[in-house]
C-alpha positions as CSV (number, residue, x, y, z in Angstrom):
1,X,94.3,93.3,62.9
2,X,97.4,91.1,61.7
3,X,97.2,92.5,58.2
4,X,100.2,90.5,57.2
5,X,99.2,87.3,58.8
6,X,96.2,87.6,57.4
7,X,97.8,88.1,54.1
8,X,100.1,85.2,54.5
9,X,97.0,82.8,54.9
10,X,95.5,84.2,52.1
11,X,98.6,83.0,49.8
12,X,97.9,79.2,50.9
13,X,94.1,79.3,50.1
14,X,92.4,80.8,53.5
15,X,89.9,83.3,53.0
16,X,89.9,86.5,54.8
17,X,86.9,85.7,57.6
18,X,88.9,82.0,58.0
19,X,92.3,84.0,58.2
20,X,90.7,86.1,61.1
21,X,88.8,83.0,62.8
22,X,92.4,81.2,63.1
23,X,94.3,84.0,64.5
24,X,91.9,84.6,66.6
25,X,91.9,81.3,67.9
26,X,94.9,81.6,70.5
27,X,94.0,84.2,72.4
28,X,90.3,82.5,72.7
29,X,91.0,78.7,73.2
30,X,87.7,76.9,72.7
31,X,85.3,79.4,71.2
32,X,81.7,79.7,70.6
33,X,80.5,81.6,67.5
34,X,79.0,84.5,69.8
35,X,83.3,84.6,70.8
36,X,84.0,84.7,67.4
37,X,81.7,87.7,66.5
38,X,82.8,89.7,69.3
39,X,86.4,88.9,68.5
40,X,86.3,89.5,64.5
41,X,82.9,91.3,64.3
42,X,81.7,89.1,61.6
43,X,78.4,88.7,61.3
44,X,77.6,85.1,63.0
45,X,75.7,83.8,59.8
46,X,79.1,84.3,58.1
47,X,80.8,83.0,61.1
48,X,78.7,79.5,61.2
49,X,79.4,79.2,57.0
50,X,83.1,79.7,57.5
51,X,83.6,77.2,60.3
52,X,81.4,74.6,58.5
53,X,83.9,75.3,55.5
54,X,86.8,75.3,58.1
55,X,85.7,72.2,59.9
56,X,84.9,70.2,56.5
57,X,89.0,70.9,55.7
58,X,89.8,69.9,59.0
59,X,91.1,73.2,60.3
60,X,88.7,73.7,62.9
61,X,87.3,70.8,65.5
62,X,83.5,70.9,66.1
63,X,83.0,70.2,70.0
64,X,79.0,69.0,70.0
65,X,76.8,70.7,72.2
66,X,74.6,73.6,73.0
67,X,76.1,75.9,72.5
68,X,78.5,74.2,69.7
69,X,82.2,75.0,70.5
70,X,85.0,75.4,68.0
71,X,88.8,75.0,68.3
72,X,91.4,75.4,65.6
73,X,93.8,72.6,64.7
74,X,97.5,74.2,66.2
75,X,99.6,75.8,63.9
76,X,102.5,73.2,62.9
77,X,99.8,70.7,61.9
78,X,98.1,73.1,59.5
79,X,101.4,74.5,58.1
80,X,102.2,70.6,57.4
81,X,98.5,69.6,56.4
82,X,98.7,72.2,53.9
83,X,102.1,71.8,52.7
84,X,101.6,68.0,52.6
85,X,98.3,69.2,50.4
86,X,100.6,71.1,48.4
87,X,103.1,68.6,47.7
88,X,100.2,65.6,46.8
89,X,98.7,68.8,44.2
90,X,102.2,69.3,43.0
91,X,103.2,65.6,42.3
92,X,99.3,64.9,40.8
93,X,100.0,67.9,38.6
94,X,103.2,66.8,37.1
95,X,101.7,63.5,36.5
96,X,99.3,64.9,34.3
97,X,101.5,66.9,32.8
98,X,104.0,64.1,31.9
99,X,101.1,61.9,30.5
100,X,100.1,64.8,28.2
101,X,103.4,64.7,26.6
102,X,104.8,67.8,28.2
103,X,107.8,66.0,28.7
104,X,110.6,64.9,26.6
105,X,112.6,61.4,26.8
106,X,115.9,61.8,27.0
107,X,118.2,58.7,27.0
108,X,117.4,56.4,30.1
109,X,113.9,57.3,30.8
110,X,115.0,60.8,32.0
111,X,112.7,63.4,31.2
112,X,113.5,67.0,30.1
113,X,110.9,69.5,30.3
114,X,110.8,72.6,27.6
115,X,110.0,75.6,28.4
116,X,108.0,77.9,26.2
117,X,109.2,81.3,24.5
């Protein structure tokens, strides 16, 4: 089932059960966890931990009631939520790294960075 995909999500931090739960998601629309489990065959104690993970990282939208519905954010805004997370990680990174002294002053306030052998 969409090995590649699947793949591809798992290179920007999704596991495989969230991987399945948000291809799944356009074929189902607004799903239930029962829709889920039939869909990915998860079990649904799985199912409820992944979308409370999914939910808390704003992937997934929690529609209240009984049951509890669940509908995945579209695919441009998560490709640019998580490259905007990305980005923020990158820049915070090189921060750090400049503080520490991995960078070098060169003339100007420009910075040259070495690289190791």
């Amino acid at each position: 089932m969409y090995t590649d995909l699947i793949g591809k999500l798992q290179k920007v931090g999704f596991t495989e059960n969230k991987a399945k739960i948000y291809i799944g998601r356009p074929s189902l629309g607004e799903v239930t966890t029962k829709d889920i489990h039939e869909f990915t065959t998860r079990p649904r104690l799985k199912i409820y931990a992944t979308l409370k993970s999914m939910s808390k990282k704003k992937c997934v939208v929690v529609i209240e009631g009984t049951p509890a519905y669940f509908r995945c954010i579209g695919s441009e805004q998560l490709t640019k939520r998580l490259k905007d997370e990305f980005l923020f990680s990158l820049n915070e990174t090189l921060k750090e790294l400049n503080f520490a002294g991995y960078g070098i002053k060169r003339g100007k306030g420009k910075k040259e960075v070495l690289k190791g052998r």
